[in-house]
N, C-alpha and C positions, 0 to 999 in steps of 0.2 A: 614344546620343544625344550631340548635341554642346555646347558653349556657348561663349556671346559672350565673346569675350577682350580685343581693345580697336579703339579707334577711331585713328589715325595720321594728326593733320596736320604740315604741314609752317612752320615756323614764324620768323621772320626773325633773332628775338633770343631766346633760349634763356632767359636770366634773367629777362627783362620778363616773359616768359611763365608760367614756373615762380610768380617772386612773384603773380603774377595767379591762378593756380589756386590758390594757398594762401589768398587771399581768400576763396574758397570752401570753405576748410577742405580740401583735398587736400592731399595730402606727395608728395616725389619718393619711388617706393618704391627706381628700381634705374635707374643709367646705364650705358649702351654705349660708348665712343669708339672709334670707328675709322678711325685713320689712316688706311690705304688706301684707304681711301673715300672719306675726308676728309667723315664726320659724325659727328653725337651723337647717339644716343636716348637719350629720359628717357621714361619711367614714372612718370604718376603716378594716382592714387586716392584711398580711402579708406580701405583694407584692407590690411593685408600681402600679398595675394596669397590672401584668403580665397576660399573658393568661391564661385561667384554673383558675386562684384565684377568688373563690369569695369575697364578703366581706359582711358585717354588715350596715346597717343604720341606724344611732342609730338619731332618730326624737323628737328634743325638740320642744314644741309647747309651745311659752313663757305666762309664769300665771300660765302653769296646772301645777303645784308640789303636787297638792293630788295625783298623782297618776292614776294608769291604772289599771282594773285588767287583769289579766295576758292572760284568758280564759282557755278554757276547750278541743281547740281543740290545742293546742300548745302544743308538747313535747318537744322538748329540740335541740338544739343547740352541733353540735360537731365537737369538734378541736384534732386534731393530734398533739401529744406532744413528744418528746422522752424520758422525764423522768415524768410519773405523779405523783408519790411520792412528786418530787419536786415543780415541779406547786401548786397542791395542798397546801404544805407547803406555797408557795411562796403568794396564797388569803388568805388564811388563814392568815399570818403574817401583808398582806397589809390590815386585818379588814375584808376581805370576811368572808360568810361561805359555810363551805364544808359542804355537804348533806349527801356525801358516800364516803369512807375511799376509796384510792389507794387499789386496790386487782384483784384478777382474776374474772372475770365476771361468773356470775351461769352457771355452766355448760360447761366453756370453760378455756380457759387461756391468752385470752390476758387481758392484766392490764388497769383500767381503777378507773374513780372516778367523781363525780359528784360535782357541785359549784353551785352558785346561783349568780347573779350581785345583784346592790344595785336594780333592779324591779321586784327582782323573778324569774327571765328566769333563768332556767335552761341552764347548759353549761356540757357536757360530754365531759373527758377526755379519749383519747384513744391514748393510747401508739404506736407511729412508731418510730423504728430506723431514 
């Protein structure tokens, strides 16, 4: 059997980025540099590299700072939070923006809100104990 190891976007500004997903409580776990390449992988999560966690790779390719566009087949990204209220609050204050207010999802009730990093990607919040 296999398992989800992570998701890989590509991202214009490496640090805007990084402090953005620490608002979320993630940490860088592990960086790559490679000259020859001329990029950066960062790694990040919630876990050391525990089982079951996936993570993020957020892929600087040094020079492109215009930017990526985002596309059309990508939805959004989602992390487990136990207070979204406060997350929210917490990009919000760090300079994110929030897309969709903390509230019950259409038609349901768990709580939930939506964010954006500094490239667009979509990030939902879903409320776990």
């Amino acid at each position: 059997m296999g398992s989800y190891l992570h998701t890989m976007v590509r991202v214009r500004n490496l640090d805007a980025s990084i402090a953005f997903y620490k608002l979320l409580g993630m940490h860088e776990l592990r960086r790559r540099e490679v000259p020859e390449g001329k990029y950066t992988l960062v790694f990040i999560g919630y876990a050391d590299n525990a089982a079951g966690q996936a993570e993020i790779e957020l892929t600087y390719n040094w020079g492109q700072d215009d930017g990526y566009e985002v596309g059309t087949g990508f939805g959004h990204f989602a992390v487990g939070v136990p207070d979204v209220a406060a997350v929210a609050e917490a990009v919000r204050a760090g300079g994110g923006k929030v897309t969709r207010e903390a509230g019950p999802v259409k038609f349901g009730t768990t709580i939930i809100a939506f964010v954006e990093d500094p490239d667009g990607y979509k990030i939902e919040l879903i409320q776990r104990p």
